[in-house]
C-alpha positions in Angstrom: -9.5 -11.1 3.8 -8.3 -14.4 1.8 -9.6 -17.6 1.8 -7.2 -20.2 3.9 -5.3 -22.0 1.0 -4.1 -25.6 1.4 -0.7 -24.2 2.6 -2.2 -21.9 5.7 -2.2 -23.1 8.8 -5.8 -24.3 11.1 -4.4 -23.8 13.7 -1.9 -21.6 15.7 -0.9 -22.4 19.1 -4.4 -21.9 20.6 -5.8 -20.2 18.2 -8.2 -21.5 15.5 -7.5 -19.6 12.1 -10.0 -18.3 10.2 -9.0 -16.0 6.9 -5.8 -14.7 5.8 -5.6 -11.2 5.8 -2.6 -10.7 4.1 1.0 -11.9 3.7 4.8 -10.1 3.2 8.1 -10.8 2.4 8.7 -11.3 6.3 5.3 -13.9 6.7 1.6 -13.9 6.7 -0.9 -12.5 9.0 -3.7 -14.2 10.3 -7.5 -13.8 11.5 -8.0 -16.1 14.3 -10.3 -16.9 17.4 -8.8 -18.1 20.8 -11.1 -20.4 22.7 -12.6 -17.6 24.7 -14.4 -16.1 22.0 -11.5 -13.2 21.2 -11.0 -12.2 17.7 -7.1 -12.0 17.6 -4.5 -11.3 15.1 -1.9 -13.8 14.4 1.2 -13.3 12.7 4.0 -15.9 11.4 7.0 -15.8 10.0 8.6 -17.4 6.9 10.1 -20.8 8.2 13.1 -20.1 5.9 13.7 -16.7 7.6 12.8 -18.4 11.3 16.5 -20.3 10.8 18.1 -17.4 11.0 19.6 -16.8 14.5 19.7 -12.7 13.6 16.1 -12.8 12.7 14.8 -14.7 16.0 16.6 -12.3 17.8 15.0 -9.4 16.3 11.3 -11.1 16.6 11.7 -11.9 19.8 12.4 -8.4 21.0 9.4 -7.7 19.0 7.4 -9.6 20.9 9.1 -8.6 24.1 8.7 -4.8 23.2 5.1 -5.5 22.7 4.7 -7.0 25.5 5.5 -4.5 27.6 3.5 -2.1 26.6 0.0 -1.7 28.0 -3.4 0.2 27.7 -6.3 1.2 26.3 -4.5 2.9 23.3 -2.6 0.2 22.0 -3.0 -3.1 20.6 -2.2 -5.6 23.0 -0.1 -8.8 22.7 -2.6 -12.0 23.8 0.6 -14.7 23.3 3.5 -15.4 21.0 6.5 -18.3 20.6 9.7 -16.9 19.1 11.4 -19.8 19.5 8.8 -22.1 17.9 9.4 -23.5 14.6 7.4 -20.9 13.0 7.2 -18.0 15.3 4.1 -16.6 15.9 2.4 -13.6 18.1 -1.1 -12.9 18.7 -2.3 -9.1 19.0 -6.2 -8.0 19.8 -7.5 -7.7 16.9 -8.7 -3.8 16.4 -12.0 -3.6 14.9 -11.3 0.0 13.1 -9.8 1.8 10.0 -5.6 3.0 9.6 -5.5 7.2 9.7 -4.2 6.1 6.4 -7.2 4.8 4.9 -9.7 7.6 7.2 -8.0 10.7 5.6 -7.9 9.0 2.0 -11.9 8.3 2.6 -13.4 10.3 4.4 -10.5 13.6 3.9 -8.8 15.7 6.7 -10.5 15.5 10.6 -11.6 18.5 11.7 -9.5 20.0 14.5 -11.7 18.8 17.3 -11.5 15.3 16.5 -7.4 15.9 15.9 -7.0 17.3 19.2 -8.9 14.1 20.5 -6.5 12.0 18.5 -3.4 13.8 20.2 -4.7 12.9 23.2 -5.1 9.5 22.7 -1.7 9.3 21.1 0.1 10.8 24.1 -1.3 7.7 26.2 0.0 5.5 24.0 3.8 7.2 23.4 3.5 7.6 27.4 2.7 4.1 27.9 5.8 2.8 25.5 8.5 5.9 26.5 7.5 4.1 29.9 8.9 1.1 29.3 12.1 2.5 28.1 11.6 2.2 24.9 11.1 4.3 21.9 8.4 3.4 19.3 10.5 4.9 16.3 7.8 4.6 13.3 4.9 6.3 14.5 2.8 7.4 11.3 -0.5 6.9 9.9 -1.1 3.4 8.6 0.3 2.5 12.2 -2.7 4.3 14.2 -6.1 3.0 14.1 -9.1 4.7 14.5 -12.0 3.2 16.5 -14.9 4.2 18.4 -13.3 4.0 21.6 -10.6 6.1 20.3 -7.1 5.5 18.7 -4.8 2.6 19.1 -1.2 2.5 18.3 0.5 -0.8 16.7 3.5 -2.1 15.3 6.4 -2.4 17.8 8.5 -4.1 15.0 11.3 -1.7 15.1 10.7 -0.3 19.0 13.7 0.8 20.1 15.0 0.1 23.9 18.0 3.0 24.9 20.4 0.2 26.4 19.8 -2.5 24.0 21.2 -1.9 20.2 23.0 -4.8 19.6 20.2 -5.8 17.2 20.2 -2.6 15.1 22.5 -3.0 11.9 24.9 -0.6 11.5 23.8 2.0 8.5 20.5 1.1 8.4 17.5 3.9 8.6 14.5 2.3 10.3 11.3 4.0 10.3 9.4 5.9 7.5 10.7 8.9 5.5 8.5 12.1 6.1 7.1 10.9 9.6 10.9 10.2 10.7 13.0 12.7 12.8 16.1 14.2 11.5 18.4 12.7 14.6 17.1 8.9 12.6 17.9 10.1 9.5 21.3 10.9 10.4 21.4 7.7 12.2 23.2 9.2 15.2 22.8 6.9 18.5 20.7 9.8 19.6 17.5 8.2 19.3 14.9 9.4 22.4 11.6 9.6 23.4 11.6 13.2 21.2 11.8 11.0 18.3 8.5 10.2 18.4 7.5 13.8 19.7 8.6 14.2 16.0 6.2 11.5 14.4 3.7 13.0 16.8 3.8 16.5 15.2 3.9 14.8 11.8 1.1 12.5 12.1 -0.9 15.3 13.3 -0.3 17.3 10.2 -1.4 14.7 8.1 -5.0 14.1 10.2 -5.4 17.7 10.1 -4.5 18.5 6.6 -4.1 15.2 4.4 -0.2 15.5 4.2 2.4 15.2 5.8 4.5 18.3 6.7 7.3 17.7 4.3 4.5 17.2 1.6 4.6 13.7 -0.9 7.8 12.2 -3.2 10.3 9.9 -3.5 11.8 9.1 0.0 15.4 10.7 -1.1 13.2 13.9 -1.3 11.4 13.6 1.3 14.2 12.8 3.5 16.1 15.9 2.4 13.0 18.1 3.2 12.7 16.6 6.7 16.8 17.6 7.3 17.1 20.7 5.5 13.2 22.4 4.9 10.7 24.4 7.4 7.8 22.0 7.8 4.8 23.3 5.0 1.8 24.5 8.0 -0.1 27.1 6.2 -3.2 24.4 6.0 -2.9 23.4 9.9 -5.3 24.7 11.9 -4.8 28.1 13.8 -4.7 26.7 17.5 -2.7 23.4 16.8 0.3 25.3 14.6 2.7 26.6 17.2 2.2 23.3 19.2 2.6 21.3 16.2 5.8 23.5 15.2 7.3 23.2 18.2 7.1 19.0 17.8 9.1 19.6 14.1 11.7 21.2 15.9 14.9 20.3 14.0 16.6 19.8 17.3 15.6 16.9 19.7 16.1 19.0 22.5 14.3 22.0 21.7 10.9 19.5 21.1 8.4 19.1 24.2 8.3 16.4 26.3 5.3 13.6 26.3 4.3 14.9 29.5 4.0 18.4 28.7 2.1 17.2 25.5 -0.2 15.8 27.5 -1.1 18.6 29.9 -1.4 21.0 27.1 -3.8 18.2 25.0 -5.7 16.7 28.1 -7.5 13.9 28.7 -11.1 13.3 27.1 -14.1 10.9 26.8 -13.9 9.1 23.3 -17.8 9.0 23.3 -18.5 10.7 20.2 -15.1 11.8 19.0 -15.5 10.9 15.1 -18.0 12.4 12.8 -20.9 11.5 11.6 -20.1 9.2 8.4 -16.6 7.7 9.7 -18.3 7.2 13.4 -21.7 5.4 11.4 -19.3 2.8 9.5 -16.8 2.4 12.1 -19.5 1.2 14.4 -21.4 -1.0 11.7 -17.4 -2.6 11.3 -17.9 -3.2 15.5 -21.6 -5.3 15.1 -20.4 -7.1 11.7 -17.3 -8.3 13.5 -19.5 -9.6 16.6 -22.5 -10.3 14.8 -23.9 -8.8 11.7 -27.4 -9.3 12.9 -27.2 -7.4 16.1 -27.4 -3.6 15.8 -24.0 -1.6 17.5 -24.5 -1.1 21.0 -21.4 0.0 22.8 -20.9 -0.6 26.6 -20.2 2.1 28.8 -17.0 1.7 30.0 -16.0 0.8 26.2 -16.7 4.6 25.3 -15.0 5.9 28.2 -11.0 4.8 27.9 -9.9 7.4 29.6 -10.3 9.6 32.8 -12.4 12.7 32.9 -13.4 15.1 30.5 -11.4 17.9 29.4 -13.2 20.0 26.2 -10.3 22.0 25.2 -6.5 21.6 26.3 -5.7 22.9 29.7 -2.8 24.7 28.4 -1.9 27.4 26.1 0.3 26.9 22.9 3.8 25.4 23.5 6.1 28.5 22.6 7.8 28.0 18.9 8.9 30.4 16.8 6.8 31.3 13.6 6.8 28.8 10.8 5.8 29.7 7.1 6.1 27.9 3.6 9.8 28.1 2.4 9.9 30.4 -0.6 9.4 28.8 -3.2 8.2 25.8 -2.3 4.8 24.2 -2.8 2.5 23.2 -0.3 1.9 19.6 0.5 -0.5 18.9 -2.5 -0.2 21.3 -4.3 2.4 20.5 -7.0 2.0 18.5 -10.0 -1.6 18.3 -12.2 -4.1 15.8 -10.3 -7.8 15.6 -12.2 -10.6 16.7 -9.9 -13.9 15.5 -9.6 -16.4 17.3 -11.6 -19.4 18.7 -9.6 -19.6 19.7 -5.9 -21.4 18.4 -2.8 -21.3 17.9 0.7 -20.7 14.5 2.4 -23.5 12.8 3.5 -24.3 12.6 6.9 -24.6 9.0 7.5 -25.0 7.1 4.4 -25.2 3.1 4.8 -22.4 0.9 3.7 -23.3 -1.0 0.4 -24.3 -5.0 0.4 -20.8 -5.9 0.4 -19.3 -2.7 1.5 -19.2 -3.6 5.7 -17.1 -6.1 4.8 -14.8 -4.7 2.5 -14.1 -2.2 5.5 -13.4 -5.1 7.6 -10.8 -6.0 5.6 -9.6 -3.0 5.6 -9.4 -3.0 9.5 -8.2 -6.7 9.6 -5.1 -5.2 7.4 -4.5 -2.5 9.4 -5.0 -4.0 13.1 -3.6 -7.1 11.9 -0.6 -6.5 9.5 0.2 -2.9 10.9 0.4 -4.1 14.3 2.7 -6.9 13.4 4.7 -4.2 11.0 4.6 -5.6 7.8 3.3 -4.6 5.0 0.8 -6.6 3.2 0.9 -7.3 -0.4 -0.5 -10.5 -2.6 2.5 -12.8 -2.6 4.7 -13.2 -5.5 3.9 -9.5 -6.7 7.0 -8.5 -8.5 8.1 -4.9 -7.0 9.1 -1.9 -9.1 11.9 0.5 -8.1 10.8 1.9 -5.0 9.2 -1.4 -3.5 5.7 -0.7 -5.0 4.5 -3.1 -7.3 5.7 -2.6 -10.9 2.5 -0.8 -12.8 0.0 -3.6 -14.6 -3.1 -3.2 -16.5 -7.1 -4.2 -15.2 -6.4 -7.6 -16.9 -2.9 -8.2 -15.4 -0.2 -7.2 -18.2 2.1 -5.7 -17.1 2.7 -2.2 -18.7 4.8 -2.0 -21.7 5.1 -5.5 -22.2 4.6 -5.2 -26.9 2.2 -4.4 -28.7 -1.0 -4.8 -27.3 -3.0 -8.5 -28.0 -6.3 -9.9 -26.9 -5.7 -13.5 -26.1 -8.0 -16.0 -28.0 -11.3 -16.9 -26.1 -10.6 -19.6 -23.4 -12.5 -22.4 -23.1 -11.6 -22.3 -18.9 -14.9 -24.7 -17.8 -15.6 -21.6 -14.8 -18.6 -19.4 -16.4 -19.1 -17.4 -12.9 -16.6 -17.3 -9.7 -17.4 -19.6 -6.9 -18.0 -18.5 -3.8 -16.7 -20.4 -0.6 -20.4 -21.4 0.1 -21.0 -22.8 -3.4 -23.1 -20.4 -4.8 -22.5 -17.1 -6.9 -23.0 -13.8 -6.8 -22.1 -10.9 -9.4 -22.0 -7.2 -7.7 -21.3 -5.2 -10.8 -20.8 -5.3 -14.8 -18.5 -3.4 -16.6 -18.7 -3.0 -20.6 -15.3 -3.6 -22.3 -14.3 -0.1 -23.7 -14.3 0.1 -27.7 -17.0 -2.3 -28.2 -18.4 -1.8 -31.6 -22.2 -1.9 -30.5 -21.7 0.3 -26.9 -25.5 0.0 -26.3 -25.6 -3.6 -26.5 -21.9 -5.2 -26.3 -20.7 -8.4 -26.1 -17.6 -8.0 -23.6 -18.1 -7.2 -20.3 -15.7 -7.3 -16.9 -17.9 -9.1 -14.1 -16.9 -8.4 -10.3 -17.4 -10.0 -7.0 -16.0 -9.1 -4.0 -12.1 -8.1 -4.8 -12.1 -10.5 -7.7 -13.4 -9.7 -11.5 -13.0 -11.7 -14.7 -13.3 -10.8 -18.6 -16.2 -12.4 -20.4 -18.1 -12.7 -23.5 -22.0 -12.3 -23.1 -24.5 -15.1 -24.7 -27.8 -14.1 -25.8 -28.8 -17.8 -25.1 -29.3 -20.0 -21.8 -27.0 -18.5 -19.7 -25.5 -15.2 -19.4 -22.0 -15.8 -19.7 -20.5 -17.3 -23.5 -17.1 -17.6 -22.4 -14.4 -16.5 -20.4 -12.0 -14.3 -21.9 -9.5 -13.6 -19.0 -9.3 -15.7 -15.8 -10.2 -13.9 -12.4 -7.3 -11.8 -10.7 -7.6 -9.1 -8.3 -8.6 -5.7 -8.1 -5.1 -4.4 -6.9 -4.3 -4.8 -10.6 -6.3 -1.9 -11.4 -4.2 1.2 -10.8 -7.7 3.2 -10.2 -10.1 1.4 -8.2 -7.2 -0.9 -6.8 -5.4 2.2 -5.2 -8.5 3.0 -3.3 -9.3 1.4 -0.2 -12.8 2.4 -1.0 -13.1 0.7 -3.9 -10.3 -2.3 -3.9 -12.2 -4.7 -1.7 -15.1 -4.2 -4.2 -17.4 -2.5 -6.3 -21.4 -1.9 -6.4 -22.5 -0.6 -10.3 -20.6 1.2 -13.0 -21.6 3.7 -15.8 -20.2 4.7 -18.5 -20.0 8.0 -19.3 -22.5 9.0 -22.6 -20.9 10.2 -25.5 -17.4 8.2 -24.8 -16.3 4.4 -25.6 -13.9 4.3 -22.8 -15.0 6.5 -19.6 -16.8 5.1 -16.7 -18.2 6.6 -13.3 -17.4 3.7 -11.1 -19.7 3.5 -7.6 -18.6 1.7 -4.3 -20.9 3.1 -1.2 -20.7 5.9 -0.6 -18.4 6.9 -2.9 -17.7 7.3 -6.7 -14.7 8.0 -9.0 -14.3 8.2 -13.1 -11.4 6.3 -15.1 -10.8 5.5 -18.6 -9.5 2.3 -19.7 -7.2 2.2 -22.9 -8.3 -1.1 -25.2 -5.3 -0.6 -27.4 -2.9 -0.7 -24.2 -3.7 -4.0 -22.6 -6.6 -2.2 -20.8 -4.3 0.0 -19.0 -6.3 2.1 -16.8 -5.8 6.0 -15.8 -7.9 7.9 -13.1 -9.8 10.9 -14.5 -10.9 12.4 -11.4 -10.5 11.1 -7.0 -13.6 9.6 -5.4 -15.9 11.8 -4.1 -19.5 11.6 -2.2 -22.3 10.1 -3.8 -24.4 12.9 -3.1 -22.8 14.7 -6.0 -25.3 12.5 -8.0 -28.3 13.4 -5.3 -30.5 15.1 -8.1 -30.0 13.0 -11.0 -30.4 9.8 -8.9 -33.5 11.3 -7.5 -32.6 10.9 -3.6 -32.3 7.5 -3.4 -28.3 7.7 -4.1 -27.6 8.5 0.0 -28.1 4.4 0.4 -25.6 4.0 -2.3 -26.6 2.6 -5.8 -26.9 -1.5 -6.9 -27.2 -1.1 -10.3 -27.2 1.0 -13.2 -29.1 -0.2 -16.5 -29.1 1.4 -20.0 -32.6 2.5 -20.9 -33.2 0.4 -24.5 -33.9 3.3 -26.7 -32.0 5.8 -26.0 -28.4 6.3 -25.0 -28.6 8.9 -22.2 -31.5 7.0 -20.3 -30.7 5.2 -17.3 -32.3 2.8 -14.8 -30.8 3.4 -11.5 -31.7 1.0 -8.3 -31.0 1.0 -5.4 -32.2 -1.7 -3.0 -36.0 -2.0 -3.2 -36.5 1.2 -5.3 -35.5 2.8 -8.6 -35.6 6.0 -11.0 -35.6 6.5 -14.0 -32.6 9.6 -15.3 -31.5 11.3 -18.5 -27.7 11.8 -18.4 -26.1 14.8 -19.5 -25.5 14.1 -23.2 -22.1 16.4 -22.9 -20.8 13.4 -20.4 -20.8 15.5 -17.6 -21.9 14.6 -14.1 -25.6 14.5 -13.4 -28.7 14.8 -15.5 -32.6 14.8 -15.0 -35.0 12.8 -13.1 -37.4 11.4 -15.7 -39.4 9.1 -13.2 -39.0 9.4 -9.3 -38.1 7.0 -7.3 -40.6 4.1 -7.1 -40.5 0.1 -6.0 -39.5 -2.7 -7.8 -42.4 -4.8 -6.8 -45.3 -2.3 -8.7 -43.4 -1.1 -11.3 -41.7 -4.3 -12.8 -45.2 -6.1 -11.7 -44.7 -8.3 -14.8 -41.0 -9.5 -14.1 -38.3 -8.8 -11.4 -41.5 -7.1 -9.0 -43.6 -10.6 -8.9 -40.4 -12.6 -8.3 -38.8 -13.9 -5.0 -35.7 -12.3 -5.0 -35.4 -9.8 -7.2 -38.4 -8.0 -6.3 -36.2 -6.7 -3.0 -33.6 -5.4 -5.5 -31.3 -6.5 -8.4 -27.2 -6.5 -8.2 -26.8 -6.3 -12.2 -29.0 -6.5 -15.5 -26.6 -6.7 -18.8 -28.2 -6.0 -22.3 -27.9 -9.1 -24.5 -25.4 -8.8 -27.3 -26.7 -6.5 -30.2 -30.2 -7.1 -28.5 -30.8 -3.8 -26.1 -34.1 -4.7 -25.0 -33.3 -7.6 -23.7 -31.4 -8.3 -20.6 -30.4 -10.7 -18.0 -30.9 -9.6 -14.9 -28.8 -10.6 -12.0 -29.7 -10.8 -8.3 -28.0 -12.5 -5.5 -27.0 -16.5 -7.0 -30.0 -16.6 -9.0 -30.2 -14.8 -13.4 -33.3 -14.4 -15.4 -33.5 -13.0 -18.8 -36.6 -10.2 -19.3 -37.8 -8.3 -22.3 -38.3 -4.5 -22.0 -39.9 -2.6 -25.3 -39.2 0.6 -26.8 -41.5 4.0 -25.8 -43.9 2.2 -22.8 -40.9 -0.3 -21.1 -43.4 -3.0 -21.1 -41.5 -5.5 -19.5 -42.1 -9.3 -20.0 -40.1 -12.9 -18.4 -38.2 -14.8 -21.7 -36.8 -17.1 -19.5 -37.9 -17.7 -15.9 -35.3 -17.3 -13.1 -31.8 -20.2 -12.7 -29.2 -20.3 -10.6 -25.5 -19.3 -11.6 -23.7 -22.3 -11.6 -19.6 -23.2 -12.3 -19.8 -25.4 -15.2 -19.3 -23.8 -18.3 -23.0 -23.4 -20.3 
């Protein structure tokens, strides 16, 4: 979510706006409350595109499509004017997570919960194919996952048999490698099998993490789709044939809806997700509503559907055998991609992070709110590279390949520390600039709060921060931790890895991932292996890890000693000095208050936990420790970590010290 700037709208129709969540080359989308209480989506459009006759048209069936459609497995429309002078529609806003951003989390669902998702999609495809109309891009980032089960959004480019006036001659709508071969050949043959074929794909993907044609360019993976076998060797045993049977090149030879949805059945939705994705999905439920009330579903919410069915009531839908091409590589499995070092299990039901709950709301307001709208969101005025994505850029915002490589002079910018919309400050993680000439103790660092960071230089004086070196931008300019919906709304502590000047485990959650960052390339940034679990880090971070991690503080004497916290608690670790994951427990897990009696443990909020500490320059036993709005600088001595106050705690403030 964004902060309204002076150009957003208070107010639309009868809603009251509240955040941005995103905006496209089409318009913005909206957070908004109605007067009842609703949380709604809102979406405009561009006022230069609203004077278009062609684009009206086009919205309005939108809106008419939409409105149509009803259920518990879709995102309703609430109201909309097309032919006001910005059109608008308002959608329920869907408290939940794309499959997109699910699978890229929390990794494939296991074959139970994807047969629960077919069934919840069939109610959905039955409720639209009712109407007359097909949906036509049915794929992941367009189904959202909730606790009540799965909704399906975006009726941008819903398709109505006896209207297609409005469709532009030699135009492919929809999305290559979820899209039917009768769309990609743009025949007038477009039926309700078309999205049997989206069905089968989307399936594949929340089984398996791919889609059946595998990733590439869209060329590629619309020549797959027309000409390949779909890749199934990774689907589960009971779902291939019914799933092969949806691929079917032929519209004809695909099953119908209906007999999709005797062979799927109908379930409860009570418990349909595991245990991690179900955990966070519910805590995005209560912070939505209120983050001080604890998740307590009603009945009837839980139950969307008639009675329970525990396995399909039908046998596989008859398809002939389908194997891997020769030759060809399954989904995923072409092309080098670093893997994360270590092994573990995901954790059962780790808590989100301070800011993590509503980093996922975010997420969900994106999804619920731009997907059901369909456009996609980026920053506005993002230049786009060849193939619409934005053109590559480094952590600091220069764009790749740009000259030789420069640091700007130090800016005199009058912000020390980025202001929060209540006034006050806060500072989730530091990062240490890689290269620095004294690694123990440097003087550059990269500061982050919520999705924004800056580049500064650390004081060893009054306050913490010198000067800043590089205004604050956005985390989607990292092409690491901005690529990951884990990690893009924000980060929790960062290590760097012993033994290197430029590698960095970076923690968000439940979750952690290692980059390097090149200071000779404009700080370009390359991912050295995926996020994985936390857990992975469960010995060396002596248990308290499962909670997620707040901070991570060099040790002043030696470089492989660590100070991990973790909300009230903290251990002391000795990092593999080979700058592989892990290491030893030095000294379990033990409270701030008793063990930091002398500093952060006597005083009013710290003692609860910490957010950051960053050595002073060239000084490593001295820090300034940072918790909530509020900095004090400690002293911490060689051998016993006698630990004393040098300057008693201030509050971060936006004038520049």
């Amino acid at each position: 979510m964004q902060p309204l700037m002076d150009d957003d709208p208070r107010q639309v129709g009868p809603f009251r706006i509240i955040e941005r969540l995103g905006a496209g080359g089409m318009g913005r989308v909206y957070l908004g409350r109605a007067a009842d209480g609703r949380t709604v989506a809102v979406k405009t459009a561009r006022r230069e595109l609203a004077d278009g006759g062609s684009f009206r048209k086009r919205f309005a069936r939108e809106v008419a499509a939409a409105q149509r459609v009803g259920g518990p497995f879709v995102a309703p429309v609430i109201d909309a004017a097309p032919e006001a002078d910005v059109p608008w529609m308002a959608t329920e806003y869907v408290p939940g997570l794309s499959l997109t951003v699910v699978v890229d989390r929390y990794g494939p669902l296991p074959e139970h919960t994807v047969t629960l998702l077919a069934s919840g999609l069939l109610q959905a495809l039955s409720a639209v194919h009712d109407q007359g109309l097909v949906h036509r891009d049915l794929k992941p980032s367009n189904i959202i996952l909730t606790c009540a089960g799965p909704r399906v959004i975006d009726f941008g480019i819903a398709y109505s048999a006896i209207d297609t006036v409005l469709t532009t001659y030699g135009a492919v709508l929809g999305t290559p490698g979820f899209m039917a071969p009768e769309q990609l050949a743009m025949g007038p043959q477009i039926t309700g099998a078309t999205d049997v074929f989206a069905f089968g794909s989307v399936l594949v993907f929340a089984a398996t993490g791919d889609g059946p044609f595998g990733t590439g360019h869209p060329q590629v993976l619309m020549y797959r789709t027309m000409n390949d076998a779909p890749w199934l060797d990774r689907v589960p045993g009971d779902l291939t044939r019914t799933v092969a049977a949806c691929l079917d090149k032929s519209p004809d030879r695909r099953p119908t809806v209906e007999a999709l949805k005797r062979h799927f059945g109908t379930h409860r939705f009570d418990d349909w997700l595991t245990g991690p994705l179900d955990s966070d999905l519910r805590r995005i439920f209560a912070r939505l509503n209120d983050p001080r009330v604890a998740f307590s579903p009603r009945a009837e919410d839980s139950r969307p559907t008639a009675p329970d069915a525990a396995r399909p009531t039908e046998g596989p839908i008859a398809v002939k055998e389908t194997k891997t091409p020769a030759g060809a590589s399954a989904p995923g499995g072409g092309g080098s991609t670093a893997s994360a070092p270590g092994t573990g299990t995901r954790p059962a039901a780790p808590r989100m992070s301070r800011r993590g709950a509503l980093a996922a709301l975010s997420l969900a307001g994106i999804a619920a709110g731009g997907g059901a709208l369909s456009w996609a969101l980026r920053p506005e005025g993002k230049e786009n590279g060849a193939n619409g994505e934005a053109a590559p850029r480094s952590p600091d915002g220069d764009t790749e390949g740009d000259g030789e490589p420069s640091e700007p002079p130090p800016a005199e910018t009058g912000e020390a520390v980025f202001e929060l919309p209540s006034g006050r400050v806060k500072i989730d993680a530091v990062m240490p600039l890689p290269g620095d000439e004294v690694q123990h103790a440097p003087r550059g660092y990269w500061l982050f709060t919520g999705d924004q960071y800056f580049r500064v230089e650390i004081s060893g004086d009054g306050y913490p921060v010198r000067k800043i070196l590089k205004e604050p931008s956005g985390l989607d300019t990292w092409k690491t931790i901005g690529k990951d919906p884990g990690f893009r709304y924000g980060i929790d502590a960062v290590l760097r890895v012993p033994g290197t000047a430029d590698e960095y485990w970076i923690f968000s959650g439940d979750r952690y991932m290692r980059i390097s960052v090149d200071p000779d390339n404009h700080y370009d940034d390359s991912l050295e292996a995926r996020s994985r679990p936390i857990s992975d880090w469960s010995e060396a971070f002596g248990g308290i890890s499962g909670d997620g991690v707040d901070a991570i503080v060099p040790v002043p004497d030696d470089p492989h000693l660590v100070w991990v916290f973790s909300g009230a608690q903290y251990v002391r670790t000795r990092l593999n000095e080979d700058g592989t994951l892990g290491g030893e427990i030095e000294i379990n897990k033990r409270a701030v208050r008793g063990a930091w009696s002398k500093t952060m443990g006597s005083t009013e909020g710290f003692r609860d936990g910490i957010d950051a500490a960053i050595p002073l320059p060239g000084e490593p036993n001295k820090y300034w420790v940072l918790s909530g709005s509020q900095y004090m600088k400690i002293n911490v001595t060689d051998v016993k970590y006698d630990d004393t106050v040098l300057q008693t705690p201030r509050e971060l403030r936006t004038e520049q010290a």
